[in-house]
N, C-alpha and C positions, 0 to 999 in steps of 0.2 A: 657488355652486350655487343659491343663492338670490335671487330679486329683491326681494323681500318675505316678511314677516308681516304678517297681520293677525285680532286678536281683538275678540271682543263681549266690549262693555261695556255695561251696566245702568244706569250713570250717568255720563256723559263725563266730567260738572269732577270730581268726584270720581277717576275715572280717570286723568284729567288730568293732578290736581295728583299723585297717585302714583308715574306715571311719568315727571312732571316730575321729582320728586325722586331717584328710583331713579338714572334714567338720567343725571341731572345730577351723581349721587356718581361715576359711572363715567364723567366730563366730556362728555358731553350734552347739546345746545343742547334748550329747552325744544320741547317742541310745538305743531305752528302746524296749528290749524283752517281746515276748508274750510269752502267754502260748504252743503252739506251736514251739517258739524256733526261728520266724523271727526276725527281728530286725528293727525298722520303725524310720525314724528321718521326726518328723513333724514339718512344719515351715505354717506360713499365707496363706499361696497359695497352697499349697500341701504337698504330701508325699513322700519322699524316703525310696526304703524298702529292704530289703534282705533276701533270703530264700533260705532253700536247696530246690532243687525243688522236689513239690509233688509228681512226675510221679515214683522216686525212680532212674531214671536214672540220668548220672553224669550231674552239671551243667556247660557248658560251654559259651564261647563266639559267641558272633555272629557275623560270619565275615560282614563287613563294618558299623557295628553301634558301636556310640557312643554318651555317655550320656555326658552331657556337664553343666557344675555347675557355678553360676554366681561369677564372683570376681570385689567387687567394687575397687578396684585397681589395678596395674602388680607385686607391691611389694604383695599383697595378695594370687594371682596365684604363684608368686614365693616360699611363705609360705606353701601351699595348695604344691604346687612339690615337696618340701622339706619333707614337714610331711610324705609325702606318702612315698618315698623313701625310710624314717627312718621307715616307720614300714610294711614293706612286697610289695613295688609298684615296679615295673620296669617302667623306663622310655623306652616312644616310640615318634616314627616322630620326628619332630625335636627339637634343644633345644626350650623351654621357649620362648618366644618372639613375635617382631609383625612378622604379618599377613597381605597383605595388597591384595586385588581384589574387582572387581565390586565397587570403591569409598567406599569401608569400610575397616577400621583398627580395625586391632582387636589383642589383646595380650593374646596368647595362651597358655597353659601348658599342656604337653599329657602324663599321665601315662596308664598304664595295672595294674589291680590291683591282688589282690591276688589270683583269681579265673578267670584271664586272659579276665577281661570286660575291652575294649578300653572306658576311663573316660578323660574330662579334663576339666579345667580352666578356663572360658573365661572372659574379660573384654572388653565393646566397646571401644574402644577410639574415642575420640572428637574429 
């Protein structure tokens, strides 16, 4: 459905190195910068990307969205939590764990990341 994401970031390398690590617990090739100075991590299906934003004004969050990244396991989402934490995330909602409404399980992980985008973890469960 999607071709892309992309969020404002405040500070790239800090950024950077965040979702270096998030996305590299969830096997992730790091991200490779343009000439411009975003940062894009491409996978088979799409793009994830980060940018200060072009308008010049600051980049922030959007109250009630959030970007949501696949983990083929809950120990993976716990790795993905972990990485973020180590390197600039605050955790938000609640701990790591399952989810359960409308007949679906689901095992979550919520951070904010360094540029205060609500991000998190999701795995379905069977």
């Amino acid at each position: 459905m999607f071709s892309h994401v992309m969020l404002g970031a405040t500070d790239m390398q800090a950024s950077k190195k965040f979702y270096d690590a998030i996305l590299g617990a969830l096997g992730h090739e790091p991200g490779v910068m343009d000439d411009k100075g975003r940062c894009f991590y491409y996978t088979k299906t799409g793009v994830f990307a980060l940018s200060v934003p072009i308008n010049g004004e600051p980049a922030c969050n959007g109250n009630g969205s959030t970007i949501g990244f696949a983990a083929k396991t809950p120990e993976l989402a716990d790795a993905w939590h972990a990485a973020g934490l180590e390197n600039g995330g605050v955790t938000c909602e609640d701990p790591p764990g399952i989810r359960e409404g409308n007949g679906v399980r689901l095992y979550i992980a919520y951070l904010r990341d360094p540029s205060g985008n609500k991000i998190c973890a999701l795995h379905r469960m069977g």
